[in-house]
N, CA, C, O and CB atoms as a CASP TS submission, in Angstrom:
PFRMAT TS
TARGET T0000
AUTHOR 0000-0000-0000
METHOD Language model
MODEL 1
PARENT N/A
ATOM      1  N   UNK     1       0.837  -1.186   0.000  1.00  0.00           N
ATOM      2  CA  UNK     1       0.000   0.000   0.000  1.00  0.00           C
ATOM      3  C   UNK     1       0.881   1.249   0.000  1.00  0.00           C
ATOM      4  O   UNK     1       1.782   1.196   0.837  1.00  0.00           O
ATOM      5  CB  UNK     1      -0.951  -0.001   1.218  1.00  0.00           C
ATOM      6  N   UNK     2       0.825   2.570  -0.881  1.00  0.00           N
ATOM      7  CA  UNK     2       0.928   3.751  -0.868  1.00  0.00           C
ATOM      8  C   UNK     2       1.296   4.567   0.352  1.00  0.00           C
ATOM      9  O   UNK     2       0.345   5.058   0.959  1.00  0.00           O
ATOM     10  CB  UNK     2      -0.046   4.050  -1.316  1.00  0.00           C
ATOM     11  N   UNK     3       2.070   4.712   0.646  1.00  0.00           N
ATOM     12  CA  UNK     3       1.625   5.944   1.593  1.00  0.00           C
ATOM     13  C   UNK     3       1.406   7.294   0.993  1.00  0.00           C
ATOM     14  O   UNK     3       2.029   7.635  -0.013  1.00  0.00           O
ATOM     15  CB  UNK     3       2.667   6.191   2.647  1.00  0.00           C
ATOM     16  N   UNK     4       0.645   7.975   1.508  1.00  0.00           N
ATOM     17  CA  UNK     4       0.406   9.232   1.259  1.00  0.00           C
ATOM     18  C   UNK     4       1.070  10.993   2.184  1.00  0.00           C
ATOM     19  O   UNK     4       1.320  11.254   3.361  1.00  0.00           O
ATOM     20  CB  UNK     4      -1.022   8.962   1.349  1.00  0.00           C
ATOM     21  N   UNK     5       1.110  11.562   1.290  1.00  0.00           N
ATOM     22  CA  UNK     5       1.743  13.289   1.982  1.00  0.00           C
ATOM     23  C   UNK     5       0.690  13.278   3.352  1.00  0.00           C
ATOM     24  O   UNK     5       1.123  13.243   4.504  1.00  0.00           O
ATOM     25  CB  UNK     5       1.290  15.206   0.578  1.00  0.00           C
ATOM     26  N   UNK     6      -0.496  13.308   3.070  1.00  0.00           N
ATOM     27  CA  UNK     6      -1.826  12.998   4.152  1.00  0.00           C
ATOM     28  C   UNK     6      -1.580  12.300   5.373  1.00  0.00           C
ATOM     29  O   UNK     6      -1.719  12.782   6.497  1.00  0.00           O
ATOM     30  CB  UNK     6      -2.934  12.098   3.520  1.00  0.00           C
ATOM     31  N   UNK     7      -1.019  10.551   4.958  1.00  0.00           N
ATOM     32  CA  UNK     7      -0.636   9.841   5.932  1.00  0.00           C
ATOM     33  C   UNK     7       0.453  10.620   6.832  1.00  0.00           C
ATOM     34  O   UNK     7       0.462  10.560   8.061  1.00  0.00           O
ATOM     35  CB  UNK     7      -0.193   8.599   5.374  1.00  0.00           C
ATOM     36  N   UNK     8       1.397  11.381   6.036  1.00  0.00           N
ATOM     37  CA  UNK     8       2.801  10.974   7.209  1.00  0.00           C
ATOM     38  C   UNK     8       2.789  12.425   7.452  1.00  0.00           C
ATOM     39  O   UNK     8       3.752  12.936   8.023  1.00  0.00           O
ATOM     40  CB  UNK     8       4.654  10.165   6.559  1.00  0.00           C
ATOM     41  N   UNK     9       1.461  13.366   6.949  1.00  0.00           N
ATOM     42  CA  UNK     9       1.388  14.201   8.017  1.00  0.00           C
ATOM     43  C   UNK     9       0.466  14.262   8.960  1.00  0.00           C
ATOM     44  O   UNK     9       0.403  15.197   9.758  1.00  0.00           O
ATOM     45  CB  UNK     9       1.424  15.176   7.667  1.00  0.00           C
ATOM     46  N   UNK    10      -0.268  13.347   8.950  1.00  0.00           N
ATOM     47  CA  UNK    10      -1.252  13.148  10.024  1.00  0.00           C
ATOM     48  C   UNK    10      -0.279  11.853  11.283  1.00  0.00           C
ATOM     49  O   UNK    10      -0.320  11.759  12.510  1.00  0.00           O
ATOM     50  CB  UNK    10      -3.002  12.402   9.099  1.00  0.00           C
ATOM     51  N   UNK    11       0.497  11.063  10.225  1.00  0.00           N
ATOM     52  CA  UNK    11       1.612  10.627  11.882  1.00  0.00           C
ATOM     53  C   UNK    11       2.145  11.608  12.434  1.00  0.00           C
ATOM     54  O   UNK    11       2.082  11.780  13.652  1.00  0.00           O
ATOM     55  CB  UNK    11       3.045   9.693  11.752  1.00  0.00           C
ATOM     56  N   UNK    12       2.762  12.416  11.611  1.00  0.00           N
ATOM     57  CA  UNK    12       3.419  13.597  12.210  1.00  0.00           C
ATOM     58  C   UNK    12       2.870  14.683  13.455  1.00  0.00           C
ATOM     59  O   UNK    12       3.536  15.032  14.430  1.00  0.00           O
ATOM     60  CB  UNK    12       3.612  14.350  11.082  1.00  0.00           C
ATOM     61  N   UNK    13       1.658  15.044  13.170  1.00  0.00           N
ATOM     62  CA  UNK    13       0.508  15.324  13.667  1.00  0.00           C
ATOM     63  C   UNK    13       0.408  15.024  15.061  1.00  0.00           C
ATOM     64  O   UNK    13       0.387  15.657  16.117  1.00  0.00           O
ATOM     65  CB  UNK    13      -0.404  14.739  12.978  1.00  0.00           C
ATOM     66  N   UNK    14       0.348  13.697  14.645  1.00  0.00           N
ATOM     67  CA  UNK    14      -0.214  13.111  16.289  1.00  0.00           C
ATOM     68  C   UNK    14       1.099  12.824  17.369  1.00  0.00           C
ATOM     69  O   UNK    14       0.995  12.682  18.587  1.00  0.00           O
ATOM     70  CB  UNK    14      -1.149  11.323  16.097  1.00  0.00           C
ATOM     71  N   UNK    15       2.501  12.777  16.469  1.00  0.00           N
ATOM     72  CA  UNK    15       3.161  12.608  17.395  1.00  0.00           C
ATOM     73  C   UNK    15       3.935  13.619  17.913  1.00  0.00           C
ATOM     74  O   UNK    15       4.448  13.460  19.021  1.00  0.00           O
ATOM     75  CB  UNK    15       3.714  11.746  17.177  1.00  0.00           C
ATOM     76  N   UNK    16       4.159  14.972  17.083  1.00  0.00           N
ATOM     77  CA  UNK    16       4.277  15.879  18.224  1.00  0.00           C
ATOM     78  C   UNK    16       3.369  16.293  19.042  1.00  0.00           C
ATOM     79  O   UNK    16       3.751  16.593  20.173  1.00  0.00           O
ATOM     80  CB  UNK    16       4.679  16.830  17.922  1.00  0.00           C
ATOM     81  N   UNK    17       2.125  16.409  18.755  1.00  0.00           N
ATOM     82  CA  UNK    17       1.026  16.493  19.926  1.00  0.00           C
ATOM     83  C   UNK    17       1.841  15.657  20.935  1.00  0.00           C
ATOM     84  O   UNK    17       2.794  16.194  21.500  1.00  0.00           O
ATOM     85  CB  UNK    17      -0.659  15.791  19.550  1.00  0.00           C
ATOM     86  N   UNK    18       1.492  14.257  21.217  1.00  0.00           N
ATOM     87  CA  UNK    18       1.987  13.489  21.947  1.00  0.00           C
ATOM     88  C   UNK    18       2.949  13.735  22.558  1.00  0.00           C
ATOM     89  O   UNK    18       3.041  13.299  23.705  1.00  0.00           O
ATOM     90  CB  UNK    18       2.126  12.688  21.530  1.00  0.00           C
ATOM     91  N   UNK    19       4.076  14.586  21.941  1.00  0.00           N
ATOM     92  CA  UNK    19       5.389  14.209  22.509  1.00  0.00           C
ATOM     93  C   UNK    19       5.678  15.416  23.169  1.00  0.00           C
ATOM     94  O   UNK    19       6.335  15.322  24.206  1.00  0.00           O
ATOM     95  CB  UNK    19       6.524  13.751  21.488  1.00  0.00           C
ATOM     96  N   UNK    20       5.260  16.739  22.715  1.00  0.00           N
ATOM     97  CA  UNK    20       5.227  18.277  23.116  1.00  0.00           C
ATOM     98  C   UNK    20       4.250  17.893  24.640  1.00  0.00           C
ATOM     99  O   UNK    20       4.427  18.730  25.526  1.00  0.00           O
ATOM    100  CB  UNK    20       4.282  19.556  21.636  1.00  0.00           C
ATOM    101  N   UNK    21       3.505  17.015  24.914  1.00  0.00           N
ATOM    102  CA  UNK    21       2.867  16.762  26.202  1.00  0.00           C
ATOM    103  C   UNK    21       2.368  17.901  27.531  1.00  0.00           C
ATOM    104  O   UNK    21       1.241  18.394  27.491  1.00  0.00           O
ATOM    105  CB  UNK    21       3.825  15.883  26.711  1.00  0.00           C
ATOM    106  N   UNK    22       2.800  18.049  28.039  1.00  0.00           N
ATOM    107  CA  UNK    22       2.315  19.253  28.990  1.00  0.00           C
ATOM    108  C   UNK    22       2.549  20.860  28.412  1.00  0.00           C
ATOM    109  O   UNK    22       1.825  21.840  28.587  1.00  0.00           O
ATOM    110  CB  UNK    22       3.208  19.102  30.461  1.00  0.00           C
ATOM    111  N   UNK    23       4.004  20.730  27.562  1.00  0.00           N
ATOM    112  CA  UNK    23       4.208  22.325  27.345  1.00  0.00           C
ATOM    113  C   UNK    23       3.163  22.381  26.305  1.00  0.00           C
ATOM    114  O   UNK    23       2.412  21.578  25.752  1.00  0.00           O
ATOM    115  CB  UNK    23       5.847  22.945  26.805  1.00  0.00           C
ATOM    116  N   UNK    24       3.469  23.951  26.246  1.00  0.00           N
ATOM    117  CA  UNK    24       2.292  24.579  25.457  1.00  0.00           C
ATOM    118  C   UNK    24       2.980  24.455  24.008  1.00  0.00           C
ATOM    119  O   UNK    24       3.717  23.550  23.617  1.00  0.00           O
ATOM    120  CB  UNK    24       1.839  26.313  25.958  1.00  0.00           C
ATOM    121  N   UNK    25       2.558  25.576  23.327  1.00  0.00           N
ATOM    122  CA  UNK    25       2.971  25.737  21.889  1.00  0.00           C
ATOM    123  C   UNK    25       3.990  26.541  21.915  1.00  0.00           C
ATOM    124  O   UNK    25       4.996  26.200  21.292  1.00  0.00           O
ATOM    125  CB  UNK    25       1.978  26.254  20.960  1.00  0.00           C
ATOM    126  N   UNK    26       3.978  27.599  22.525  1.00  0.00           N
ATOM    127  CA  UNK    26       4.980  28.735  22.764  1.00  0.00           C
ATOM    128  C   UNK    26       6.245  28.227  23.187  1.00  0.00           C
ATOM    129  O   UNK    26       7.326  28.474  22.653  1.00  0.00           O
ATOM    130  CB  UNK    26       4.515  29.725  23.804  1.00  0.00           C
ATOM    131  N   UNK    27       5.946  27.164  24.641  1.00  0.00           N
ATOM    132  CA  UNK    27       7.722  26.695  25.249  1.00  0.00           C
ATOM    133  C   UNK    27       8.241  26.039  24.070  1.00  0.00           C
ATOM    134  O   UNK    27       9.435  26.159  23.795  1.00  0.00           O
ATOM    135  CB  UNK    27       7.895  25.379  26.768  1.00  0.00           C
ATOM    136  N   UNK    28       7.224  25.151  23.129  1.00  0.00           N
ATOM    137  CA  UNK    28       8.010  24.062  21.873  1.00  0.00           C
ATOM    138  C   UNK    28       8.359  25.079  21.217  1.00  0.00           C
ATOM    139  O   UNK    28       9.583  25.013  21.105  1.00  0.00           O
ATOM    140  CB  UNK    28       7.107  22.847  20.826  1.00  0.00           C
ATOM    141  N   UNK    29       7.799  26.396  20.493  1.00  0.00           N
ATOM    142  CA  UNK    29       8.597  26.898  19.380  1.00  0.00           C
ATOM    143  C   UNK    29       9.702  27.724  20.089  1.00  0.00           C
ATOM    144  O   UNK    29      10.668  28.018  19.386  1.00  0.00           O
ATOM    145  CB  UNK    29       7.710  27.783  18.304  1.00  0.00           C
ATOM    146  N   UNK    30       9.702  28.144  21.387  1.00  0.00           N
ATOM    147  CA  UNK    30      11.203  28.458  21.488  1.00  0.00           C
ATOM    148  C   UNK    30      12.128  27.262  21.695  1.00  0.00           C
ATOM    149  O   UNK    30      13.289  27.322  21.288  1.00  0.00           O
ATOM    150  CB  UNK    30      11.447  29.411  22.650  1.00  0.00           C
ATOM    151  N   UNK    31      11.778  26.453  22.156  1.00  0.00           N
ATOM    152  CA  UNK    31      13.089  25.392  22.403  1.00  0.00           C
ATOM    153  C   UNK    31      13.490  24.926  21.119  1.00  0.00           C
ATOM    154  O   UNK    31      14.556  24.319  21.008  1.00  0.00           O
ATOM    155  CB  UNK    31      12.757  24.003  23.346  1.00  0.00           C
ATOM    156  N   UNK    32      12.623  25.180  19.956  1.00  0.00           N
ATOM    157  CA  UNK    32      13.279  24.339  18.294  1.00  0.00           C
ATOM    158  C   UNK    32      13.319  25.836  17.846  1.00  0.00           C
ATOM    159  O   UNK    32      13.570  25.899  16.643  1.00  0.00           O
ATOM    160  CB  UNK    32      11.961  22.919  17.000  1.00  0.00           C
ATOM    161  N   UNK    33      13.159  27.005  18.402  1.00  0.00           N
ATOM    162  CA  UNK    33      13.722  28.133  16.879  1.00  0.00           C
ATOM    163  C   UNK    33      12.298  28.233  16.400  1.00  0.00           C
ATOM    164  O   UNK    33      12.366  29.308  15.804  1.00  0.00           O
ATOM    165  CB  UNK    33      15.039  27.300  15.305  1.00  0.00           C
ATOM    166  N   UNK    34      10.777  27.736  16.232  1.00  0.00           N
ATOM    167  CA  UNK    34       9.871  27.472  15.025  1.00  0.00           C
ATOM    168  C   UNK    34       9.123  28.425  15.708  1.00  0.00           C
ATOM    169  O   UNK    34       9.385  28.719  16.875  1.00  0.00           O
ATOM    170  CB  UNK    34       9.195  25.921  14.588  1.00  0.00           C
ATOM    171  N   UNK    35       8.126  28.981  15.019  1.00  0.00           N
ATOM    172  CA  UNK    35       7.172  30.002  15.575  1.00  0.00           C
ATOM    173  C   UNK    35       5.916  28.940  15.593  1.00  0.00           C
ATOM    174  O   UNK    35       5.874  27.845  15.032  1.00  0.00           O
ATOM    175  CB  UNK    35       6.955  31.554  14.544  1.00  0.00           C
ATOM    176  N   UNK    36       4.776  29.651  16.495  1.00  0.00           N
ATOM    177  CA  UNK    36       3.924  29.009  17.401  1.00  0.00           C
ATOM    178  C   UNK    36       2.979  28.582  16.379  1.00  0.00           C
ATOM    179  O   UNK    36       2.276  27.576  16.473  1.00  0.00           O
ATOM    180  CB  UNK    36       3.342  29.882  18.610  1.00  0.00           C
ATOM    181  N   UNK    37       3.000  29.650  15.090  1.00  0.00           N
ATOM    182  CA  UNK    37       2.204  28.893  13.667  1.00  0.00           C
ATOM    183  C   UNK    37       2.661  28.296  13.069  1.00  0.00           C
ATOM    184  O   UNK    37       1.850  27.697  12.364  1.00  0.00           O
ATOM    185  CB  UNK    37       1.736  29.442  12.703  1.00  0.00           C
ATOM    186  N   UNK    38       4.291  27.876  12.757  1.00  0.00           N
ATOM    187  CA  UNK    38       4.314  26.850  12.590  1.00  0.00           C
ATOM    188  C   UNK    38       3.996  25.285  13.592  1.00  0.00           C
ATOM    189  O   UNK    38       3.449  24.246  13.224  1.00  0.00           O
ATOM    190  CB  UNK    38       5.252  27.095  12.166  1.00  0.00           C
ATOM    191  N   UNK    39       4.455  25.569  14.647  1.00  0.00           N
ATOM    192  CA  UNK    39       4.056  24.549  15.586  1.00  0.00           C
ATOM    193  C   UNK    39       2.583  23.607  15.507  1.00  0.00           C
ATOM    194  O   UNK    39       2.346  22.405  15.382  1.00  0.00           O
ATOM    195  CB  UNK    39       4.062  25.305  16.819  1.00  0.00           C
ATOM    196  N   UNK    40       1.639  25.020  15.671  1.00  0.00           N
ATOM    197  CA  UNK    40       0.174  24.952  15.049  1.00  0.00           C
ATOM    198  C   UNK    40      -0.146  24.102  13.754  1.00  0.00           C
ATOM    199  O   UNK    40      -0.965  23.193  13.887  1.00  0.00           O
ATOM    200  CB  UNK    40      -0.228  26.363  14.683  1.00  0.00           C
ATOM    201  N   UNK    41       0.351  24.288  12.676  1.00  0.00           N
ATOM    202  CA  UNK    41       0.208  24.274  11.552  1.00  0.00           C
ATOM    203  C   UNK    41       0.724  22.726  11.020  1.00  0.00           C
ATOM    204  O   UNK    41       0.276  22.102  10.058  1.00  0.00           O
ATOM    205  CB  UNK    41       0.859  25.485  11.068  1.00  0.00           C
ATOM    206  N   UNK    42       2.025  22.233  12.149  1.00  0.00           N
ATOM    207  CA  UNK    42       2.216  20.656  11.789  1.00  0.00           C
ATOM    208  C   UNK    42       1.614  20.270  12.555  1.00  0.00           C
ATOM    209  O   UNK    42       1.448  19.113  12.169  1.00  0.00           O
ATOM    210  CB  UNK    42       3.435  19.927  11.766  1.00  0.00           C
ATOM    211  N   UNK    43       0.640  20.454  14.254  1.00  0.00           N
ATOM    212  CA  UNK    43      -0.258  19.693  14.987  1.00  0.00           C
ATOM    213  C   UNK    43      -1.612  19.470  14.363  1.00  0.00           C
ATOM    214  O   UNK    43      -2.462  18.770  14.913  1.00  0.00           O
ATOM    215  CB  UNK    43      -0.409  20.286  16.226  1.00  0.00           C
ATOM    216  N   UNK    44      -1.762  19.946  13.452  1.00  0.00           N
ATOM    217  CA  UNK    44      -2.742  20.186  12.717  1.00  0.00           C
ATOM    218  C   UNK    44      -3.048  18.971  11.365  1.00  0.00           C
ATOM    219  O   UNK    44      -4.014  18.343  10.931  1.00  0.00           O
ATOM    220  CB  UNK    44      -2.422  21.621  12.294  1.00  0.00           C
ATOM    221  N   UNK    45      -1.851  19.088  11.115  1.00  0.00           N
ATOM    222  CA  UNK    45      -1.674  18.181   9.984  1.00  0.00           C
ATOM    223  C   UNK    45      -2.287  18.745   8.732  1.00  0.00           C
ATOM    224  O   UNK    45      -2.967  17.801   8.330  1.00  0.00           O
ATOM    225  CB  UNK    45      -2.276  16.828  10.285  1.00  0.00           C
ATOM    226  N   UNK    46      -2.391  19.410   8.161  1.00  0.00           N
ATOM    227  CA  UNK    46      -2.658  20.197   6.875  1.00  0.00           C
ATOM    228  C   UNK    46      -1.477  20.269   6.040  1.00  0.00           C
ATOM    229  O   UNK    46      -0.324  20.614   6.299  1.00  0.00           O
ATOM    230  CB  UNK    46      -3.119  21.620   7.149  1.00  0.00           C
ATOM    231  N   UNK    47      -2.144  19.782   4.765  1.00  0.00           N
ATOM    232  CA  UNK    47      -1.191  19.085   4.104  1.00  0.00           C
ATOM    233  C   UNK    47      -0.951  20.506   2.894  1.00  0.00           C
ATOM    234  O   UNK    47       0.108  20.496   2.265  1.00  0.00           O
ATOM    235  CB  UNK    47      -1.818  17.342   3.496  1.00  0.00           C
ATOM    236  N   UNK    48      -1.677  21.342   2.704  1.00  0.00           N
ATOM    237  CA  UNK    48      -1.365  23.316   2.273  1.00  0.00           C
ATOM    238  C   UNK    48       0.108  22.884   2.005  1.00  0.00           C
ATOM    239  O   UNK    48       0.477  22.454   0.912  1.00  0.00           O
ATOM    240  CB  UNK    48      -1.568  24.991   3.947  1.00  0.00           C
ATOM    241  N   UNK    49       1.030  23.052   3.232  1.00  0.00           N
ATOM    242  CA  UNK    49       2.004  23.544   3.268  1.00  0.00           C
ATOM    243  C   UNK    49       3.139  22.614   4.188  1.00  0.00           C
ATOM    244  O   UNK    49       3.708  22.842   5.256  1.00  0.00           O
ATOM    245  CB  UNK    49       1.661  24.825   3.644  1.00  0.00           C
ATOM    246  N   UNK    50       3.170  21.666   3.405  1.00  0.00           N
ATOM    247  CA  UNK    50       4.063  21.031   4.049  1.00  0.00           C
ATOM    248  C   UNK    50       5.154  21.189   5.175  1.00  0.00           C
ATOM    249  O   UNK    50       5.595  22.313   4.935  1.00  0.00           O
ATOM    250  CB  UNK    50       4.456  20.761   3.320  1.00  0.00           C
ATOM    251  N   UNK    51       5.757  20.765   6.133  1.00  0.00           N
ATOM    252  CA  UNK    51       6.979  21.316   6.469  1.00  0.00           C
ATOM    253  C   UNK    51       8.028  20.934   6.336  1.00  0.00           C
ATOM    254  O   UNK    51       8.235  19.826   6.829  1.00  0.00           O
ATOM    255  CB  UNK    51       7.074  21.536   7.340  1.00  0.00           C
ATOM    256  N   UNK    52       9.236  21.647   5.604  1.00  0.00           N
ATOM    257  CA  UNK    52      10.327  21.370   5.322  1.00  0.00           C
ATOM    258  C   UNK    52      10.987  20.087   6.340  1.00  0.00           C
ATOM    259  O   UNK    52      10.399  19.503   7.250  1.00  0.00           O
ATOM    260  CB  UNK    52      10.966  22.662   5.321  1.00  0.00           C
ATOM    261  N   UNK    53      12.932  19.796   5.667  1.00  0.00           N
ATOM    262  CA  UNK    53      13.274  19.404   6.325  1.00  0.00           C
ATOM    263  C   UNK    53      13.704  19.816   7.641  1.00  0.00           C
ATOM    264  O   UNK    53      13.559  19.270   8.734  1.00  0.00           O
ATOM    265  CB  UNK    53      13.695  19.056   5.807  1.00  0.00           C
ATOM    266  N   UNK    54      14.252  20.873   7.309  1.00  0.00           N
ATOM    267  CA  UNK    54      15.160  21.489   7.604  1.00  0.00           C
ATOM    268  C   UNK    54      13.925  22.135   9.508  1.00  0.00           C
ATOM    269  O   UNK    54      14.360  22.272  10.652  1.00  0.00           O
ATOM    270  CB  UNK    54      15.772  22.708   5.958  1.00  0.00           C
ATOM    271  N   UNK    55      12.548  22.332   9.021  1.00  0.00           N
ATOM    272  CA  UNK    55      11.735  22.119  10.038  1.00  0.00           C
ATOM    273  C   UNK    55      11.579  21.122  10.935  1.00  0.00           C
ATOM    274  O   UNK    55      11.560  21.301  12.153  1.00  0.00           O
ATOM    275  CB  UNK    55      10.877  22.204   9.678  1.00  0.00           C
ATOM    276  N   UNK    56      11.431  19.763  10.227  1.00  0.00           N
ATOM    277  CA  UNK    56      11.426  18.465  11.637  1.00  0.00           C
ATOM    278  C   UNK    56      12.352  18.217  11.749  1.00  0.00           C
ATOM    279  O   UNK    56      12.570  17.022  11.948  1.00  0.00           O
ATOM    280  CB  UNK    56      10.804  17.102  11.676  1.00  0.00           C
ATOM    281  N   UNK    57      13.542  19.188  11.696  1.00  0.00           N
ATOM    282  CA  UNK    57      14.567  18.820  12.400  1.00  0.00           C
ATOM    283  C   UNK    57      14.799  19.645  13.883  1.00  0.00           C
ATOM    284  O   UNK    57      15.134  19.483  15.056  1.00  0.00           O
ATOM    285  CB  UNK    57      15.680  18.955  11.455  1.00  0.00           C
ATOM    286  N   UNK    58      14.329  20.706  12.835  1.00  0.00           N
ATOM    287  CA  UNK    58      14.207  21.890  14.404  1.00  0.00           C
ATOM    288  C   UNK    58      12.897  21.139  15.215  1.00  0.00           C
ATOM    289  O   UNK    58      13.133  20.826  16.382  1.00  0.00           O
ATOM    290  CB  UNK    58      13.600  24.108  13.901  1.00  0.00           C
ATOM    291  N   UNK    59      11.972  20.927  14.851  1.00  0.00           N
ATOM    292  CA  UNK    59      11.004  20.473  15.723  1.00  0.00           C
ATOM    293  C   UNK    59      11.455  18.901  16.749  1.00  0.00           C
ATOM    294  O   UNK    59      11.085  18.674  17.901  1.00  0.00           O
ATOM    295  CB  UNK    59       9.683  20.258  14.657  1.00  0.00           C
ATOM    296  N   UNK    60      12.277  18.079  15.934  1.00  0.00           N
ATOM    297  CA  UNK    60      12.938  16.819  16.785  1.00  0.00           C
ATOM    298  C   UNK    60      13.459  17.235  17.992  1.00  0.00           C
ATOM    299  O   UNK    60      13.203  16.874  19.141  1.00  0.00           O
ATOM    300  CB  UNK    60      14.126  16.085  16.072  1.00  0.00           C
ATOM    301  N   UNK    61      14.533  18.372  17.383  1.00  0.00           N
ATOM    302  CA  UNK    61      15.571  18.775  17.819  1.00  0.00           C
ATOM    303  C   UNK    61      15.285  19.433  19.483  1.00  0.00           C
ATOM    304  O   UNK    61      16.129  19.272  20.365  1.00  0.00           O
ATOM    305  CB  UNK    61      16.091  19.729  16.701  1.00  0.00           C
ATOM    306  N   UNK    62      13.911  20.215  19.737  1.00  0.00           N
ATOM    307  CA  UNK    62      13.153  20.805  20.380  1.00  0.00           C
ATOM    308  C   UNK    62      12.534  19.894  21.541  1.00  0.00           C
ATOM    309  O   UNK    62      12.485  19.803  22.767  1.00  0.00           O
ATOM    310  CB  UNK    62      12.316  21.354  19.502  1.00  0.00           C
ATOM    311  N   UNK    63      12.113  19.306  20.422  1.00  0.00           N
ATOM    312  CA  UNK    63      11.369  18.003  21.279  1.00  0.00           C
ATOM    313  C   UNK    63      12.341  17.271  22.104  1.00  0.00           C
ATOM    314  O   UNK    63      12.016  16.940  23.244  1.00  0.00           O
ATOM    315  CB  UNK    63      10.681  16.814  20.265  1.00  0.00           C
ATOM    316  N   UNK    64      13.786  16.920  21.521  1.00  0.00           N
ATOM    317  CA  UNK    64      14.848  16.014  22.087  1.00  0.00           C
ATOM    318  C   UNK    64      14.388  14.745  21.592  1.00  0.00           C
ATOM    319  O   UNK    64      14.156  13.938  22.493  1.00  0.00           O
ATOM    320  CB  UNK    64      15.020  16.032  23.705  1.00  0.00           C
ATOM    321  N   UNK    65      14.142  14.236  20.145  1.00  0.00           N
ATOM    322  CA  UNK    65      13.976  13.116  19.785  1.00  0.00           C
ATOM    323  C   UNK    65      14.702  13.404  18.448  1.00  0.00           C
ATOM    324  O   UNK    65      15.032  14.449  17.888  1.00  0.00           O
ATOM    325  CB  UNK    65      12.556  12.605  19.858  1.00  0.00           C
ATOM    326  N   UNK    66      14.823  12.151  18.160  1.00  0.00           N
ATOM    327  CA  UNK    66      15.330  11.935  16.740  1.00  0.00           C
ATOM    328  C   UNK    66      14.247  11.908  15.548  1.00  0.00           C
ATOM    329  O   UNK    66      13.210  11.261  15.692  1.00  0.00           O
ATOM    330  CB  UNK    66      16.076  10.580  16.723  1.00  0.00           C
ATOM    331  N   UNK    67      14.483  12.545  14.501  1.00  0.00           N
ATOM    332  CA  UNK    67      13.504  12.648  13.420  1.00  0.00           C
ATOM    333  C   UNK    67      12.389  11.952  12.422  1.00  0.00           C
ATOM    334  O   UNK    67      11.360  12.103  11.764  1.00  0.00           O
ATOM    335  CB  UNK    67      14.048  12.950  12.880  1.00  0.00           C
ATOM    336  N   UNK    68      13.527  10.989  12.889  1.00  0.00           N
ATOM    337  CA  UNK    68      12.778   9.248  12.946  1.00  0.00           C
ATOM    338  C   UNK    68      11.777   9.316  13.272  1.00  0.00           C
ATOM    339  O   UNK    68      10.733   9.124  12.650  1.00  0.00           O
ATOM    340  CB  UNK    68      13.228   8.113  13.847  1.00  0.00           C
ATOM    341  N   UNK    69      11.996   9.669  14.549  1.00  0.00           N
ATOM    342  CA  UNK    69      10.450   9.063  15.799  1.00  0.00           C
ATOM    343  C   UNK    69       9.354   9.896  15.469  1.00  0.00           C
ATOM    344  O   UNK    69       8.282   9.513  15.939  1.00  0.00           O
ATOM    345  CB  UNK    69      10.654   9.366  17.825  1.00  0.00           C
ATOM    346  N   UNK    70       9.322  11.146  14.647  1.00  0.00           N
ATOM    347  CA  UNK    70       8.056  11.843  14.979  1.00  0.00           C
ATOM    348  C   UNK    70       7.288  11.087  13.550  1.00  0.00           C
ATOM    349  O   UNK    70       6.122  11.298  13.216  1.00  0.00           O
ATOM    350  CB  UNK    70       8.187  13.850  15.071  1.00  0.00           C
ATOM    351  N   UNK    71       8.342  10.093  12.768  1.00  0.00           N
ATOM    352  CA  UNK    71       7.514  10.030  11.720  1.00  0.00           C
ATOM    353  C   UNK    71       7.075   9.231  11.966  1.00  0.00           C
ATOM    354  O   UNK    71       6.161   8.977  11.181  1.00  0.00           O
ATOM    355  CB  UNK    71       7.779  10.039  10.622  1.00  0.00           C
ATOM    356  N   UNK    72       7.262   8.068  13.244  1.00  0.00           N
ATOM    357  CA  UNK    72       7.151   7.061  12.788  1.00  0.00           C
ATOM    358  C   UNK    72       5.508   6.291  13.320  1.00  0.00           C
ATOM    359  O   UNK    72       5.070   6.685  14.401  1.00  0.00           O
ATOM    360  CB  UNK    72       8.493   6.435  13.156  1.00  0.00           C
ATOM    361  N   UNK    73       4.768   5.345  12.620  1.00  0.00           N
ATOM    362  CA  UNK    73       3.631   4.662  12.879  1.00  0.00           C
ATOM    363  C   UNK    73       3.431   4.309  14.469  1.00  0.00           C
ATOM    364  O   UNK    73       4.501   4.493  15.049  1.00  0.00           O
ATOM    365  CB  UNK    73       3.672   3.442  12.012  1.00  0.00           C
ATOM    366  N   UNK    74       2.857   4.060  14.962  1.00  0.00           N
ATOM    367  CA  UNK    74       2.181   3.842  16.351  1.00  0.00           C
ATOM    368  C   UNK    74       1.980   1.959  15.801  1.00  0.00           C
ATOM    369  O   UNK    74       1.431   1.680  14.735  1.00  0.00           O
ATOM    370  CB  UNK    74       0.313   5.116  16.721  1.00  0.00           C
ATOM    371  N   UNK    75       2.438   1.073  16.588  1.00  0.00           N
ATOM    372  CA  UNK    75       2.388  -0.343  16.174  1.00  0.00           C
ATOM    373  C   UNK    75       1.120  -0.365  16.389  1.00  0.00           C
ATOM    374  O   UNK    75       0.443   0.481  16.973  1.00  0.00           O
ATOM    375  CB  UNK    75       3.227  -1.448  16.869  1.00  0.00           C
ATOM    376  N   UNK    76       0.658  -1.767  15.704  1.00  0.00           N
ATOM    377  CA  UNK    76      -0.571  -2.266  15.420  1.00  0.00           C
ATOM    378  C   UNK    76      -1.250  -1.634  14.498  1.00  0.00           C
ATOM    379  O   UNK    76      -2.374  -2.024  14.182  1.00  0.00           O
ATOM    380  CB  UNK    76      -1.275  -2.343  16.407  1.00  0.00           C
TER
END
């Protein structure tokens, strides 16, 4: 099966939600550099406007995970 731009921004989606956890939007975009619309804008998952690389890296980077992980599927 395909994956889709849709799919791996809706994983994306759910796993910085997940992983950003108690802080808000504001503490994540200062700790990665990203402003709070972008932050917004990949929790969201809207596929408009993709986000660069050079973005989930700052957003990993923020988070303290590897870039891997925000893409990756939830088992089962």
């Amino acid at each position: 099966m395909a994956t889709t731009i849709e799919d791996v921004l809706a994983v994306l989606a759910k796993n910085a939600k997940r992983m950003r956890g108690d802080r808000t939007q504001a503490d994540l975009a200062e700790a990665s550099g990203l402003t709070v619309s972008q932050i917004s804008q990949i929790e969201s998952g809207r596929p408009e406007n993709p986000p660069s690389v050079r973005t989930l890296v700052a957003l990993a980077n923020g988070l303290g995970v590897d870039v891997s992980e925000l893409l990756k599927r939830a088992a089962g």
